[in-house]
N, C-alpha and C positions, 0 to 999 in steps of 0.2 A: 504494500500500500504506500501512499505517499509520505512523504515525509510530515512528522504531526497529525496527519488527517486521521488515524484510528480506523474503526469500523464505518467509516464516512466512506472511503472507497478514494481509488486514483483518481487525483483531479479535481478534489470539494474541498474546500475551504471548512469551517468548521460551522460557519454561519449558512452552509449550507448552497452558498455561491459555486459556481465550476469553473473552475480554473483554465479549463480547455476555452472557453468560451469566453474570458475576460480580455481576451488579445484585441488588438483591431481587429478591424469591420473585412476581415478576410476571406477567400471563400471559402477556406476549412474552419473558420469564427461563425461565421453565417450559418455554414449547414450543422453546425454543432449545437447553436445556439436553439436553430430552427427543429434539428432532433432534442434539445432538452424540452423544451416548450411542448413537442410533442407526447413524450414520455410523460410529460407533469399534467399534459391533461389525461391522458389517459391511466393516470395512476390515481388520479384524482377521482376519476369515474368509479373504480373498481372501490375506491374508500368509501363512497357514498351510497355504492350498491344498484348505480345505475348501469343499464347495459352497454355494452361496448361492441360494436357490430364486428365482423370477421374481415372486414373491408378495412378497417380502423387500426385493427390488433398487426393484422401482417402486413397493413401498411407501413406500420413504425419498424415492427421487424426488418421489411426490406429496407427501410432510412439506415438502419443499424449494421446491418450487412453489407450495404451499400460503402457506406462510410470505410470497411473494413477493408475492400476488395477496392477501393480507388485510392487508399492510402493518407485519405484525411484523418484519422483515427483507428488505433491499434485496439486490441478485445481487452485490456485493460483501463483502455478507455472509455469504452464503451459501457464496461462494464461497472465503471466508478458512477456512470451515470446513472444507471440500474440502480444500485446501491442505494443513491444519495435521494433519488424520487420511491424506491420502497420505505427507506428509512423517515421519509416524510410523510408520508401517506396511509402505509402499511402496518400489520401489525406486527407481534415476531416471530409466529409463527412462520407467515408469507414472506417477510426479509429473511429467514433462513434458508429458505430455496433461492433465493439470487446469490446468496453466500456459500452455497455448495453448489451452484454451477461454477466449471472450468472455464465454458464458453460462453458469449452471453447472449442470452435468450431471455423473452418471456414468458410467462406464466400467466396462463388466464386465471384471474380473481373476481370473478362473478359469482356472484350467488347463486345457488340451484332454483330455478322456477318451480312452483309449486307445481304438483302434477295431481289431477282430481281424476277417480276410474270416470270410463263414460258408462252412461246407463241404457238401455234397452227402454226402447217403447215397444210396451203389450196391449 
């Protein structure tokens, strides 16, 4: 992890800022800044208990992958991101699974929808 930052993750400040994203207005600044935004709504969602469409979820995913494979940000990176919006959002349960990925990915955090049998008209 970073230097100081503890269980905050590579790249967070302690006040919960990203460090990746405090640089100038660059274009690996921008698309970082524009994946953490995206990560904090979407983690935001899953704290609330509202739903999160599958359009939503693997679109940050490919942001994240994205990021990886063009070399604006390493899985340590990526991953402090993860980190630093579970450990805002989430509980610790749910930050223990971003804490035992190697690589980083999400976890859907929805709530199960109630599920009612259906009845027979006689």
């Amino acid at each position: 992890m970073g230097g100081g930052c503890g269980a905050l993750g590579a790249g967070t400040t302690r006040e919960g800022r990203n460090t990746l994203t405090m640089a100038a207005n660059t274009p690996k600044a921008l698309y970082l800044s524009d994946l953490e935004q995206q990560l904090a709504r979407l983690f935001s969602a899953f704290a609330d208990g509202r739903d999160v469409s599958p359009a939503d979820f693997y679109g940050v995913e490919g942001m994240m992958a994205c990021a990886q494979r063009i070399g604006l940000a390493g899985a340590e990176d990526i991953r402090g991101l993860l980190l630093a919006q579970a450990a805002s959002h989430l509980d610790e349960q749910a930050l223990e699974l971003y804490r035992a990925d190697s690589e980083p990915r999400l976890h859907m955090q929805m709530r199960r929808a109630p599920v009612y049998p259906s009845t027979r008209d006689e």
